[in-house]
Structures are given as C-alpha cells and as structure tokens.
C-alpha positions, 0 to 999 in steps of 0.5 A, spaced: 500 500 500 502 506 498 501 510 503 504 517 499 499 516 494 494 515 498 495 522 501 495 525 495 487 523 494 481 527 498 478 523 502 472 520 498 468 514 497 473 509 498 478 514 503 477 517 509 482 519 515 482 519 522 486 522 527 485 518 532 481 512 535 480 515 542 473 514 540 472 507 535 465 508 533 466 513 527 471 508 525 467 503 525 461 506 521 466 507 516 469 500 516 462 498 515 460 501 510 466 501 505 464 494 506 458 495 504 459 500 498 465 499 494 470 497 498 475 503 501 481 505 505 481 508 512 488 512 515 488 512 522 493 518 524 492 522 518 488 529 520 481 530 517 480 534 511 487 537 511 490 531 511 495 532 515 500 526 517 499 526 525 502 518 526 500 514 532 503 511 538 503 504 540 502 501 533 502 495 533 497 495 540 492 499 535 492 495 529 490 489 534 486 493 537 482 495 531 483 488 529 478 485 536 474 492 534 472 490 528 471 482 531 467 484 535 462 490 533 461 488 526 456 483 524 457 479 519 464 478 520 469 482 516 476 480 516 479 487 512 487 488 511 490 492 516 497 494 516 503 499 519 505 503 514 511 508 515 512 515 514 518 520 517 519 518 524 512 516 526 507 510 523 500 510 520 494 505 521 490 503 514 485 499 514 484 496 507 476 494 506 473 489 500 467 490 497 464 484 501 459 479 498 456 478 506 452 485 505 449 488 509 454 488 514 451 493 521 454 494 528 452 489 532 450 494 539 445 498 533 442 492 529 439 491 524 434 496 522 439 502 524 446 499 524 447 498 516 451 504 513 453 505 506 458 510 504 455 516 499 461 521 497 466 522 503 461 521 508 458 515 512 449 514 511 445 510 515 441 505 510 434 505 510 429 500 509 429 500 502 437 500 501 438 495 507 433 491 503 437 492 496 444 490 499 440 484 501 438 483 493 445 485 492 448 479 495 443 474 492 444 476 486 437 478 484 434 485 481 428 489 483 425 489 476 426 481 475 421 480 481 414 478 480 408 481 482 404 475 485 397 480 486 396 481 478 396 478 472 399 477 465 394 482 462 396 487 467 401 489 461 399 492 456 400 488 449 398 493 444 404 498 448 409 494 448 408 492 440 408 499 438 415 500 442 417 494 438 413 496 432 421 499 428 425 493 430 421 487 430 413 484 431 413 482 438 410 475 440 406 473 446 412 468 448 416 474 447 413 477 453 416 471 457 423 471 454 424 479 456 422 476 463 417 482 462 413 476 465 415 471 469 412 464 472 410 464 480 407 458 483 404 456 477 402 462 472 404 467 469 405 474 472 408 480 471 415 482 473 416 489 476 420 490 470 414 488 466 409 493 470 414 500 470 415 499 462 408 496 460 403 496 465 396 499 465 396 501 472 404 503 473 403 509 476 398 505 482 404 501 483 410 504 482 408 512 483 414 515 483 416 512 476 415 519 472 420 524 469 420 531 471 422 537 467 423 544 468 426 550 465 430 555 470 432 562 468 439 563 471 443 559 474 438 556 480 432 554 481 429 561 484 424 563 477 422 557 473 419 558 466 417 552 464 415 545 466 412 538 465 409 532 467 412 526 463 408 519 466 408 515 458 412 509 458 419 508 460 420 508 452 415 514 450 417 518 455 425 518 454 423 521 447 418 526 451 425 528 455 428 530 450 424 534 447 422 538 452 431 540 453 431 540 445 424 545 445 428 550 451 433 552 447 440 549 449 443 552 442 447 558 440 450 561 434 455 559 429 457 565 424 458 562 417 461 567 411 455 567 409 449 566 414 448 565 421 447 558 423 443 555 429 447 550 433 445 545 438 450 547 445 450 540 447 451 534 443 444 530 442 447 523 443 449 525 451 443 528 452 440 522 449 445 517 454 444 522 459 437 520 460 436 513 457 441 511 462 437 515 468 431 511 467 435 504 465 438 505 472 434 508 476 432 506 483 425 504 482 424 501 489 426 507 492 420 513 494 419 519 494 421 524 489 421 522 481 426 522 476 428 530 476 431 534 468 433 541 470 434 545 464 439 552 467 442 557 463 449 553 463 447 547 464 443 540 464 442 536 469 439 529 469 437 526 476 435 519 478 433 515 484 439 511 487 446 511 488 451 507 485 449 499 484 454 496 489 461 495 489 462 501 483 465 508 484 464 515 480 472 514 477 470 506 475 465 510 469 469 513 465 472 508 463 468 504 462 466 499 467 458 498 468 453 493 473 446 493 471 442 494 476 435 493 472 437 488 468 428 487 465 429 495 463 435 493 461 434 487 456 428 491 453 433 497 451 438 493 448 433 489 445 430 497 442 437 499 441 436 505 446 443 502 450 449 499 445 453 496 449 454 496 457 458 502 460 459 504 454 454 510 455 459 515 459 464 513 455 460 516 448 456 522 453 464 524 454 467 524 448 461 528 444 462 533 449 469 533 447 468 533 441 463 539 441 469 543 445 465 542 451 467 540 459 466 533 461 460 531 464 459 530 471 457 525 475 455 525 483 452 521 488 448 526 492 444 524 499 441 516 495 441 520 488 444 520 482 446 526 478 449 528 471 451 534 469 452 538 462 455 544 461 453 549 455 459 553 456 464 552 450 472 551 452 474 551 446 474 549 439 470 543 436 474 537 434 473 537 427 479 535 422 479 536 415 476 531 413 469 531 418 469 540 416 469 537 409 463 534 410 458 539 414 461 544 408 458 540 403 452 539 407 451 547 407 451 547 400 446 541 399 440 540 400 441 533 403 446 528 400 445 520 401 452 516 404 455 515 397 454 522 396 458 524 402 463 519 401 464 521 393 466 529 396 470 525 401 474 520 397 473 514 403 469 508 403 462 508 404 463 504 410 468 509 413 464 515 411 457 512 415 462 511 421 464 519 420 458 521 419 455 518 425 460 521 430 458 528 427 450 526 428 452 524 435 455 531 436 449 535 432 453 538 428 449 533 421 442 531 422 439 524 419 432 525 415 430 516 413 425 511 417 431 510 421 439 507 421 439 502 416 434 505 411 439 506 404 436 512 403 437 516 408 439 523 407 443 527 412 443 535 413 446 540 415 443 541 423 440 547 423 
C-alpha cells in the first residue's frame, strides 16, 4: 500500500482519515460501510480534511486493537487488511476494506434496522429500509425489476404498448413477453415482473408512483424563477423521447457565424443528452420513494437526476472508463433489445467524448444524499474537434440540400463504410442531422443541423 499516494487523494468514497481512535465508533461506521459500498481505505493518524500526517503511538497495540474492534462490533464478520505503514519518524494505521459479498454488514450494539451504513461521497449514511433491503438483493444476486408481482396478472401489461415500442425493430410475440422476463412464472402462472409493470403496465403509476420524469426550465443559474415545466408519466420508452424534447424545445443552442449566414447550433451534443437520460431511467432506483426522476434545464447547464446511488461495489472514477453493473437488468434487456443502450458502460464513455468533441467540459457525475446526478455544461472551452476531413463534410452539407452516404463519401474520397462511421460521430455531436425511417434505411439523407 502506498501510503504517499494515498495522501495525495481527498478523502472520498473509498478514503477517509482519522486522527485518532480515542473514540472507535466513527471508525467503525466507516469500516462498515466501505464494506458495504465499494470497498475503501481508512488512515488512522492522518488529520481530517487537511490531511495532515499526525502518526500514532503504540502501533502495533492499535492495529490489534482495531483488529478485536472490528471482531467484535461488526456483524457479519469482516476480516479487512490492516497494516503499519511508515512515514518520517512516526507510523500510520490503514485499514484496507473489500467490497464484501456478506452485505449488509451493521454494528452489532445498533442492529439491524439502524446499524447498516453505506458510504455516499466522503461521508458515512445510515441505510434505510429500502437500501438495507437492496444490499440484501445485492448479495443474492437478484434485481428489483426481475421480481414478480404475485397480486396481478399477465394482462396487467399492456400488449398493444409494448408492440408499438417494438413496432421499428421487430413484431413482438406473446412468448416474447416471457423471454424479456417482462413476465415471469410464480407458483404456477404467469405474472408480471416489476420490470414488466414500470415499462408496460396499465396501472404503473398505482404501483410504482414515483416512476415519472420531471422537467423544468430555470432562468439563471438556480432554481429561484422557473419558466417552464412538465409532467412526463408515458412509458419508460415514450417518455425518454418526451425528455428530450422538452431540453431540445428550451433552447440549449447558440450561434455559429458562417461567411455567409448565421447558423443555429445545438450547445450540447444530442447523443449525451440522449445517454444522459436513457441511462437515468435504465438505472434508476425504482424501489426507492419519494421524489421522481428530476431534468433541470439552467442557463449553463443540464442536469439529469435519478433515484439511487451507485449499484454496489462501483465508484464515480470506475465510469469513465468504462466499467458498468446493471442494476435493472428487465429495463435493461428491453433497451438493448430497442437499441436505446449499445453496449454496457459504454454510455459515459460516448456522453464524454461528444462533449469533447463539441469543445465542451466533461460531464459530471455525483452521488448526492441516495441520488444520482449528471451534469452538462453549455459553456464552450474551446474549439470543436473537427479535422479536415469531418469540416469537409458539414461544408458540403451547407451547400446541399441533403446528400445520401455515397454522396458524402464521393466529396470525401473514403469508403462508404468509413464515411457512415464519420458521419455518425458528427450526428452524435449535432453538428449533421439524419432525415430516413431510421439507421439502416439506404436512403437516408443527412443535413446540415440547423
């Protein structure tokens, strides 16, 4: 363990400092709930929020201390890492936590019902009922949305909706039902699964009433002067093409002067707001309750929110690179299945390369209180990344009126196929529109976005 790197890190969702354990209990809720979240790393001696390196006396008696601590206080068991690390003339206690597959751990003296922490950003959070109960899911390796809803029956879904979702990909079968897990067999029958109500139910808002988007539009940089609002409780996957044009119909846009005209602009790429909300409502936390699904349009910036913080195990700096647990795995396989997710974890990765791309800052992601926000920033720091070739295009489209991909492909001299790849990063950053019945119509034109 290097301890030197350790110190460079702000305390955090796998790191926090303890000056001393004159009084264990802040210890110990820390050690419960790294093995509850995501794992993480406890220094006993090094100051809060400064991170100044204090040392600790008598080490070797407080790494067995800690040791009998943790023996005794935490239930189930847990046996972490803990190990004397030099620094200067003095010794630095750590304790090193894994993610543990026995969750939900607690304090014994607390219980059950109030002893279950889970670590949200630098801080330790005492678990409710729900979130107790998703840790027990968690280690059973079961989603909320896969379980079945034994008071109702297959017709609580509503056939003729889901079709009409499918209706572009393929005709939809009863048996199809089965296989998306949208229903389920129990004790003999067949009834829906919670992902089969929250996607196509008939009666989903009396089951699940905080499974809605709500939208506003702010003027400024708060929340102080709202301008507009919405309401959007249409199916999961009506209701993300309703989100998003309600952020399209608020004038995230600018200007762009050209030589000749001035030409709008969308000021935040499509395909990361697209991302930002499919992911929202993919992810989200249905058995939580209390606030819906949140999108907060600002001068500045667009903000997506969602109930529940990270599926278990899995830290803010995991996402950009890729890394990616399921938490509804019914919503899951029937976006993939609609083409809304591509690939798993590959949504950040796309919403933060179209930013950059469009010369804009990352998003942002944080967990706040038992939520999950997203951020896009409007502001430009610096130019769009576009090479010759990608200025190429969007100058051949101004000067058309639309133009097929061998078209585009003739005024670029690259094959078809590298052209569609081209094409398709430029509609992602909405700089190029696509006008066709869809992505593999051989008549598609693409446009210059206006």
């Amino acid at each position: 363990m290097d301890l030197v790197e350790l110190l460079k890190r702000p305390e955090s969702k796998t790191l926090e400092f303890k000056r001393e354990l004159s009084a264990p209990d802040g210890a110990l809720r820390t050690v419960v709930a790294f093995a509850n979240t995501a794992g993480g790393t406890l220094l006993v001696g090094v100051e809060d929020k400064s991170g100044h390196v204090r040392g600790v006396t008598d080490p070797l008696d407080l790494e067995e201390r800690m040791a009998n601590l943790i023996a005794d206080h935490v239930v189930p068991r847990l046996v972490p890492e803990i190990e004397i690390l030099p620094w200067r003339r003095t010794q630095v206690l750590a304790v090193q936590v894994h993610p543990s597959p026995g969750r939900p751990h607690f304090l014994k003296r607390e219980g059950l019902e109030s002893g279950v922490y889970v670590r949200v950003g630098s801080t330790n959070r005492r678990a409710d009922r729900d979130l107790v109960e998703e840790l027990r899911r968690f280690a059973r390796g079961e989603a909320f949305d896969e379980q079945p809803m034994p008071d109702l029956d297959s017709e609580a879904l509503d056939f003729r909706a889901a079709s009409e979702s499918f209706a572009f990909v393929r005709k939809l079968g009863r048996s199809d039902l089965e296989t998306l897990r949208l229903v389920t067999r129990h004790q003999g029958r067949k009834v829906p699964t919670v992902g089969g109500v929250l996607l196509f139910g008939r009666e989903r808002e009396r089951h699940f009433p905080d499974a809605w988007i709500q939208a506003g539009r702010f003027r400024g940089t708060d929340r102080s002067r709202i301008l507009d609002r919405a309401e959007i409780r249409s199916h999961p996957v009506r209701a993300i093409e309703e989100a998003i044009a309600f952020v399209q119909k608020h004038g995230l846009h600018g200007a762009e002067i050209g030589a000749v005209r001035r030409r709008e602009r969308w000021s935040l790429p499509p395909v990361a707001v697209r991302e930002a909300v499919i992911n929202a409502v993919a992810h989200a936390d249905y058995a939580q309750r209390g606030a819906p699904l949140r999108i907060a349009i600002f001068d500045d910036r667009l903000e997506v929110e969602s109930p529940g913080l990270l599926p278990f195990g899995l830290t803010i700096e995991d996402l950009p690179r890729g890394v990616s647990k399921l938490r509804n795995r019914v919503i899951g396989r029937v976006f993939h299945a609609l083409g809304l997710i591509e690939q798993w974890g590959s949504g950040v990765q796309r919403m933060t390369r179209a930013c950059r791309e469009a010369g804009l800052a990352p998003p942002v992601f944080e967990e706040i209180g038992t939520r999950f926000r997203v951020t896009l920033f409007t502001a430009r720091i610096g130019p769009s990344a576009l090479d010759e070739i990608d200025r190429a295009i969007v100058d051949a489209l101004v000067q058309s009126e639309g133009l097929l991909t061998s078209e585009v492909a003739k005024v670029i001299g690259l094959t078809p196929r590298a052209t569609r790849t081209r094409l398709a990063r430029l509609v992602a950053t909405g700089l190029v529109r696509e006008v066709g019945t869809g992505p593999k119509d051989p008549k598609r034109r693409y446009h210059r976005a206006e």
